[in-house]
Residue, then its C-alpha position, 0 to 999 in steps of 0.5 A: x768245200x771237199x764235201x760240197x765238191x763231192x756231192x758234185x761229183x756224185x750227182x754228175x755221175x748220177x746225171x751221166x748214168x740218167x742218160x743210160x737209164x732213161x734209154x732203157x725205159x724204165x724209169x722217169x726223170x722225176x723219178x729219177x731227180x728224187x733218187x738223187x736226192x736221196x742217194x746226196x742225203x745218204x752220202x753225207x751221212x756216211x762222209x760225217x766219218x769217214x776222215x779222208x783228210x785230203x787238205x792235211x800236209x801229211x797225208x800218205x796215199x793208202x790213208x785216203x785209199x782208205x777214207x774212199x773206201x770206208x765211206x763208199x762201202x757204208x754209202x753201197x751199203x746203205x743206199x742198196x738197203x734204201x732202193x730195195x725197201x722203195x722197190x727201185x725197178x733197176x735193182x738187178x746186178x747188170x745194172x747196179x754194178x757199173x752204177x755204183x762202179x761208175x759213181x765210185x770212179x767219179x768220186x776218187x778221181x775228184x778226190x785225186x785232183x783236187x789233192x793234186x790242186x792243193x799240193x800244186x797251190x803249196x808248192x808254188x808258195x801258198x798257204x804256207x806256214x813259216x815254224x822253227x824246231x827248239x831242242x834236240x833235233x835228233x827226236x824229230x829229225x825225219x819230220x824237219x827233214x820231210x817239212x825242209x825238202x817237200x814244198x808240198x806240204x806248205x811248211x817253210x822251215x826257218x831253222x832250229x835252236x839246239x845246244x849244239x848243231x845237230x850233225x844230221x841236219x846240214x842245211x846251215x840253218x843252225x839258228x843257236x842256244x834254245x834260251x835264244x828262241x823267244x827273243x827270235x819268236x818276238x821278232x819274227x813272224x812264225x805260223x807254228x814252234x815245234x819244241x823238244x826240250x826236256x821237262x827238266x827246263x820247265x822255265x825255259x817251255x814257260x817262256x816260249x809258251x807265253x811268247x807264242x800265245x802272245x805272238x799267236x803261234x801256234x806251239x807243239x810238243x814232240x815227247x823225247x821217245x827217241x831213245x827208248x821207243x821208235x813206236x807210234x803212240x796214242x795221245x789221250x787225255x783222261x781228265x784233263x791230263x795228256x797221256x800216251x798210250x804205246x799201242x793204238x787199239x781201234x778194238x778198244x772202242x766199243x762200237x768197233x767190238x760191237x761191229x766185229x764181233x756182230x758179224x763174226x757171230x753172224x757169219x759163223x751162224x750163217x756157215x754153221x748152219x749152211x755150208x759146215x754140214x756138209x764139209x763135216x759129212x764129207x771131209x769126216x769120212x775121209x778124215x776116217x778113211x785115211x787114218x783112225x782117230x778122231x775127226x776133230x783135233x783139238x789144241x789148247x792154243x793161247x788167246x784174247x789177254x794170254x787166256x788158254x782155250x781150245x781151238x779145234x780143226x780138222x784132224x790132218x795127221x795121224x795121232x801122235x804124241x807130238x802134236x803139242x810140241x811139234x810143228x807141223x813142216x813141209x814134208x812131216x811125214x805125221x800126214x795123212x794124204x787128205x790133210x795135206x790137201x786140207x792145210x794146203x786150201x785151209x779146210x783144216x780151219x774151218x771148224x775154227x768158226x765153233x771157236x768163233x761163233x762161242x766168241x773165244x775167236x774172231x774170223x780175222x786176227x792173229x793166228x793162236x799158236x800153241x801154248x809151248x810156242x806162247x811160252x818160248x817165243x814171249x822169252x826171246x821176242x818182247x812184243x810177243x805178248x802184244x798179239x794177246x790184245x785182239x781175239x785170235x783169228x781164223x785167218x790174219x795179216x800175217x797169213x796173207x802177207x807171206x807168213x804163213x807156215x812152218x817158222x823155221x828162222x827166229x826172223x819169221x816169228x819176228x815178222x809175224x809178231x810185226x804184222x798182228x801189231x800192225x793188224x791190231x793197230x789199224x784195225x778197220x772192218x774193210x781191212x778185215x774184207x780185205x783179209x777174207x777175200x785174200x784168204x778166199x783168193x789164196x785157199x782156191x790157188x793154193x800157197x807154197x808154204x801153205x802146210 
């Protein structure tokens, strides 16, 4: 249905742009009816992945910003390859950007509306799904919450069994001892259980399960992490046996490590080859001018699984004996005029595309830091270790989050560790575009604590 309502929306953006074509003259309604066909093909290609999840109860707003941007990228992609391989005569960006503006438009407004439609139809009491919560309500008190107060996402929440009233929940909807569950289960009709109790009361699960598989409710298991670990987890099953994994690692996947570093290799090799050069030639003699020494720096720094490698950049200070162990501040007086100006745009970095093109960095990821820091920090900040997971990058989404620059405050290196985790787990290639173009935006007008 979401599919079918999209490939309407693509060829009535299709038809409306016909009109504007075909009053140019330069293409054929035949012709024209044989694109679409085309381009429909193309998009349920790049819709089999792309996991918008629009009928989901719980779905935020960046997730299907997120799912409409994966598959229009892939769809862009694709199709441009396509009409240039068949010669489409309007392949001129004057009319290929407000053709794919247009149908990208068309697209996310479908989807809005129609999210608004099935938030709407819950609301007013449909498709609803009747559930009971079983053991200690403090594990999942925010999810009973969210399903008690939001009728948007069509749960009705009847109660739950706790030993005791839990004191965070006030809404009388108490409904007594656990054991108290099945016979409550047998009686009523429910869509869905969402059960907390400890393994140590196996028994008691066992006759909860069997009552829902004989009243076909569907029953759910929440893990008491609650105490120790506040983390979002993975859940896999390796032979046939559930696991959970802390940490969600899209670049665990092979595919996802063929792809980025397909096009980091492809990118450095490109600038490598073209642009480097030229910033070598000309940055090397005012590297030379301003102090001596040589004009690449290199650092051992901390890379992929805690392995040491040695990043190089730019030489921006003079030499120094404390270029180890000292950060670089504001106002160092270690220097030179031109590396103010090269920390401030980023140049610095740019010989960090040899570190990557060699495969000991990737363009996007965690910023590697000197190994004094690795050693300090891993002490005091217990997932600081976690950032060893991905290829250190050129630039990241720390940097292009606000932390970037000297870490003064032991807060600072708190919320970078924080953001290289969230990178890590929710790794997408747009979100690595995403990260470049700021980077790009951010070097042309320049960044306060960039230094």
């Amino acid at each position: 249905m979401i599919l079918g309502g999209e490939l309407a929306a693509l060829n009535a953006a299709l038809l409306t742009m016909s009109f504007y074509y075909q009053s140019l003259g330069n293409i054929t309604t035949p012709h024209y009816k044989r694109l679409m066909m085309l381009l429909s093909l193309i998009y349920i290609l790049c819709e089999q992945h792309s996991h918008h999840r629009i009928n989901d109860r719980f779905v935020r707003g960046d997730q299907m910003l997120r799912g409409l941007l994966t598959s229009t990228f892939s769809f862009i992609v694709l199709s441009l390859m396509v009409l240039w391989v068949f010669r489409w005569p309007l392949m001129t960006w004057d009319y290929m950007l407000p053709f794919y503006g247009f149908i990208v438009s068309f697209i996310f407004l479908y989807r809005w509306i129609l999210r608004q439609c099935i938030k709407h139809y819950r609301k007013n009491g449909h498709n609803t799904m009747s559930i009971i919560f079983i053991g200690n309500i403090d594990i999942a008190s925010e999810l009973y919450s969210r399903m008690d107060t939001d009728s948007t996402t069509g749960y009705v929440v009847k109660g739950y069994f706790a030993d005791e009233p839990c004191p965070k929940v006030t809404d009388g909807k108490y409904l007594g001892k656990p054991e108290e569950a099945v016979a409550y289960i047998g009686e009523h009709t429910l869509h869905q259980v969402y059960c907390m109790l400890p393994s140590s009361r196996n028994e008691l699960i066992r006759r909860i399960i069997q009552t829902c598989s004989q009243r076909m409710v569907r029953y759910n298991f929440i893990p008491d992490t609650f105490n120790y670990q506040r983390h979002t987890m993975a859940f896999t099953l390796m032979d046939g046996t559930p696991v959970f994994s802390l940490h969600n690692e899209p670049l665990s996947l092979v595919g996802n490590r063929i792809l980025k570093r397909s096009f980091d290799f492809i990118a450095s090799s490109i600038f490598l080859a073209t642009v480097f050069p030229f910033v070598y030639i000309i940055f090397g003699l005012l590297i030379k001018l301003s102090s001596p020494g040589p004009v690449i720096f290199k650092q051992k720094r901390s890379g992929l699984n805690g392995k040491d490698f040695y990043c190089y950049k730019f030489r921006s200070m003079r030499v120094n004996s404390d270029s180890d162990k000292v950060q670089a501040t504001k106002n160092d007086p270690r220097k030179t005029r031109i590396g103010e100006f090269m920390r401030r745009t980023s140049i610095d970095e740019l010989p960090q595309f040899i570190n990557v093109w060699l495969g000991e960095m990737s363009i996007v990821g965690p910023r590697p830091h000197m190994i004094r820091h690795t050693e300090q920090y891993s002490q005091i900040i217990s997932s600081y270790m976690v950032r060893h997971f991905a290829k250190p990058g050129i630039t990241g989404f720390a940097q292009v989050t606000g932390f970037r620059g000297e870490t003064q405050e032991l807060w600072q290196m708190e919320g970078r560790i924080r953001k290289d985790i969230w990178y890590i787990e929710h790794w997408s290639f747009a979100l690595d575009l995403f990260i470049i173009w700021k980077t790009v935006y951010n070097a042309i007008h320049g960044e306060d604590n960039a230094y």
